[in-house]
N, C-alpha and C positions, 0 to 999 in steps of 0.2 A: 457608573458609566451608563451614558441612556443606550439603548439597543441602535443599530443602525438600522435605516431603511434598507432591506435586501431587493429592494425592485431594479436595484440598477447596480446590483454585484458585479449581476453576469448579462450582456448584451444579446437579450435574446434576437432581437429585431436583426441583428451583425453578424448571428451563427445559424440563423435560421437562412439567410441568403446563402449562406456556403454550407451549407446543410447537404444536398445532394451530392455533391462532389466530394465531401468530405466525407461522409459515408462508402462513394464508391472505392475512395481510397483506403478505408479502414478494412472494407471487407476484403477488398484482393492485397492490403499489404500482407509480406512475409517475414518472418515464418508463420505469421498465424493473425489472424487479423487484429488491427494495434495502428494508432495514431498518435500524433503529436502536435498540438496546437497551442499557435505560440500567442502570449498575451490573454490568456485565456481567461483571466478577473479581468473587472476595469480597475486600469491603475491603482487609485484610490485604494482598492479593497484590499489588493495585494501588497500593499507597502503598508494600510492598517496592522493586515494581519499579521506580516513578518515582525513589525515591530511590535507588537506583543507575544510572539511567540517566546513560551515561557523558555527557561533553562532546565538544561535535564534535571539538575539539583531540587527545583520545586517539587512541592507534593502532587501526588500520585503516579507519578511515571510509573513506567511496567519496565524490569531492565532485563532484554533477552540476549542474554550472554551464555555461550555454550556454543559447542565445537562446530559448529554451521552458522552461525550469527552471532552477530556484536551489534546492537542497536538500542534503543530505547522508545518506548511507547507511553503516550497518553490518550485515553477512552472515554473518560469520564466528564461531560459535556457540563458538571457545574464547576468543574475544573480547569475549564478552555477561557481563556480568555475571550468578552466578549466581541470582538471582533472577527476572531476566528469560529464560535457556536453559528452567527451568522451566514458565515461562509457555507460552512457546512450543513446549517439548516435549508437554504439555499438548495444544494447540491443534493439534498434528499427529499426538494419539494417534490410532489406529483407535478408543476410543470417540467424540471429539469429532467425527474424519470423520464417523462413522457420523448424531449429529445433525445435524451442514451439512446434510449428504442431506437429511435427512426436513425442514430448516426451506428450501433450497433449491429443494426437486423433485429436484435434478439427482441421479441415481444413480452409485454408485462412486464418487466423489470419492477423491484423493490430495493427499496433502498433498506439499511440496519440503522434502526435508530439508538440501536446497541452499541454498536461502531467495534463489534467484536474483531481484535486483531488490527484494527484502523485507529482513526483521529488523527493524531499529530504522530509523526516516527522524524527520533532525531539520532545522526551517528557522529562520532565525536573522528578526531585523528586515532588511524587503525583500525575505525569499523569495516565492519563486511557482511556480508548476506551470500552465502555460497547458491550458487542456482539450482532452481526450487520449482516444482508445480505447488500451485497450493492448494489450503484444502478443499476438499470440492463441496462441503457441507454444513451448512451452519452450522457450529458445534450446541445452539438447543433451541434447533428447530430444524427438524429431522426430513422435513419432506423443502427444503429452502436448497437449491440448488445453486453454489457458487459460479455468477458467469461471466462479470464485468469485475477489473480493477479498474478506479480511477486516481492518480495520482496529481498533486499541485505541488511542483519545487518551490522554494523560498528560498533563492541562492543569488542573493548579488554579487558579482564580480568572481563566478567560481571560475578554476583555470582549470585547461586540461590536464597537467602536471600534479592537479589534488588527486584526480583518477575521478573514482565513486557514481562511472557512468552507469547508468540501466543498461544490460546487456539482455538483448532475447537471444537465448538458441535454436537453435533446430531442434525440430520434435525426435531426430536418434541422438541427441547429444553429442553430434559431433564439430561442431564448430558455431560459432556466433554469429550469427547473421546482422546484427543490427544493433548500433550503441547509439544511448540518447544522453546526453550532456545535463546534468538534474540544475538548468538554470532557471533564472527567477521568472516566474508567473507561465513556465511551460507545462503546461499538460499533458500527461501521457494515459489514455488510456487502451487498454488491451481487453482481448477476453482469456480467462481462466479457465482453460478446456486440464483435461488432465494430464499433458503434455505440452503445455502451454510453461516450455521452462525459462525464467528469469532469475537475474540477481545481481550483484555489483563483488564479487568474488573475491577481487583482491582489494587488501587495505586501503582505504582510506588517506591519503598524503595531507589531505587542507592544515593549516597551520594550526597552533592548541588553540587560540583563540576564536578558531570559527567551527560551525557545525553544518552537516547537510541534513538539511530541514525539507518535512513534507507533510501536508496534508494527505492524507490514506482514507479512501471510500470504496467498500466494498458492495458490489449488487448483486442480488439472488432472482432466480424465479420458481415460485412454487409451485412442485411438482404433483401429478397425480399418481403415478407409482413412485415407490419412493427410491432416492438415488441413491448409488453407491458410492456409500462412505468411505473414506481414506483419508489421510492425517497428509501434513506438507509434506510431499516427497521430494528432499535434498537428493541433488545426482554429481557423481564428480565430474570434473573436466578428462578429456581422457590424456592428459597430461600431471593428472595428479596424483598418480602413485602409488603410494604406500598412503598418503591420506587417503585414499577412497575410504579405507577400512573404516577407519576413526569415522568419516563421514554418514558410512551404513548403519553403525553401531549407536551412533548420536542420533541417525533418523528412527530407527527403531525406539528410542528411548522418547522420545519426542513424541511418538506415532502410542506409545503406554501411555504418558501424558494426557493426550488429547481422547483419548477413551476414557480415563479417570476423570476427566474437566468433562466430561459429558453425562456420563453416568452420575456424578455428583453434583452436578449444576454449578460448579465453580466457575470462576474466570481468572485470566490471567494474574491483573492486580494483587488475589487473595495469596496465590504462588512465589508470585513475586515478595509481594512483605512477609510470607515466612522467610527468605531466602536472605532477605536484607536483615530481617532479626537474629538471624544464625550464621551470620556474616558481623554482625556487630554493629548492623547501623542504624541510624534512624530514621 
């Protein structure tokens, strides 16, 4: 398949007009500064890309199941379909950095050409992602300070009745401030402060036949002292009970994890295909 031209992914000349205002909106929305913009590929790119987004059954997925998440991840950019590397090359060019910055505030931004934790995340009927800060640190590259998520839904025709909205909360955890509907070609980005809690908590409803698909980019800036390190911190709802426990106890295991993948230099993937081998699969 020939590569696509990416000069006309993303409508710079279209988002550079609504650049100012779309910034002032990003910073003073709440709970924490976080946008949502609709139509955000051109056309074209967006319906490329959905239609080759792989199935979770293909090779390399990453499958994060365990007592705060049910989802699936793919990273590994000669495993993207090329429709979607483009997207994504796109989205980690130095020009797109360069507006994050100016629609963030934040200065310098880098993109991961790692796409650690990122690429494609897909969740099936019954996924979920309990609400989360995430981690605030590259896991290997130690002075990279996590500050920008950007997400692209791939959802045609999602209903509210599937659920599987993006929920931000408030920085004490006590109630939701804000649900974003993960429809086709909406962009949501936010910044990833350590408090900055999200997630999509409860199951999943879409039919077996459909999936909630996304593009995932994460942005760092590099720091001169170096930042404090912390692994995703899951928090319960304060309506969840007796799960909090299992929740503490599964982030703490999580949080061993993410010290060992750093100390060792591993990645997801490597975790993953043990888990799948000693599960039985292929």
């Amino acid at each position: 398949m020939n590569t696509i031209t990416t000069d006309t992914l993303f409508d710079y000349e279209r988002w550079q007009k609504s650049l100012p205002a779309d910034a002032q909106r990003y910073q003073q929305n709440q709970p924490y500064p976080h946008i949502a913009l609709e139509n955000f590929l051109e056309p074209w790119a967006a319906e490329r890309a959905l239609a080759s987004f792989p199935a979770v059954g293909d090779a390399g997925w990453i499958h994060y199941v365990h007592v705060n998440e049910k989802k699936h991840g793919l990273n590994k950019m000669d495993l993207l379909p090329t429709a979607i590397q483009d997207v994504i090359r796109e989205m980690n060019s130095p020009r797109f950095v360069a507006y994050l910055s100016k629609l963030t505030g934040i200065p310098n931004l880098i993109s991961d050409d790692s796409l650690e934790g990122g690429g494609l995340h897909q969740s099936k009927r019954n996924g979920f992602l309990n609400v989360h800060a995430d981690f605030t640190v590259h896991p290997h590259k130690r002075n990279w300070r996590r500050r920008v998520n950007l997400l692209i839904y791939l959802n045609h025709d999602w209903k509210p009745e599937y659920r599987g909205d993006l929920e931000l909360w408030d920085r004490q955890m006590k109630g939701v401030v804000q649900k974003i509907a993960p429809i086709f070609n909406r962009c949501v980005v936010f910044n990833t402060d350590e408090d900055s809690y999200h997630g999509l908590p409860d199951p999943i409803l879409c039919p077996e036949d459909m999936t909630r698909k996304s593009i995932a980019l994460y942005y760092f800036t590099e720091e001169a002292v170096t930042p404090t390190l912390r692994a995703t911190n899951y928090k319960a709802r304060p309506d969840d009970g007796a799960k909090a426990i299992l929740i503490w106890l599964d982030k703490k295991m999580v949080a061993t994890y993410t010290t060992l993948k750093r100390a060792l230099g591993i990645d997801d993937a490597f975790i993953s295909n043990i888990l799948n081998r000693l599960s039985g699969k292929k």
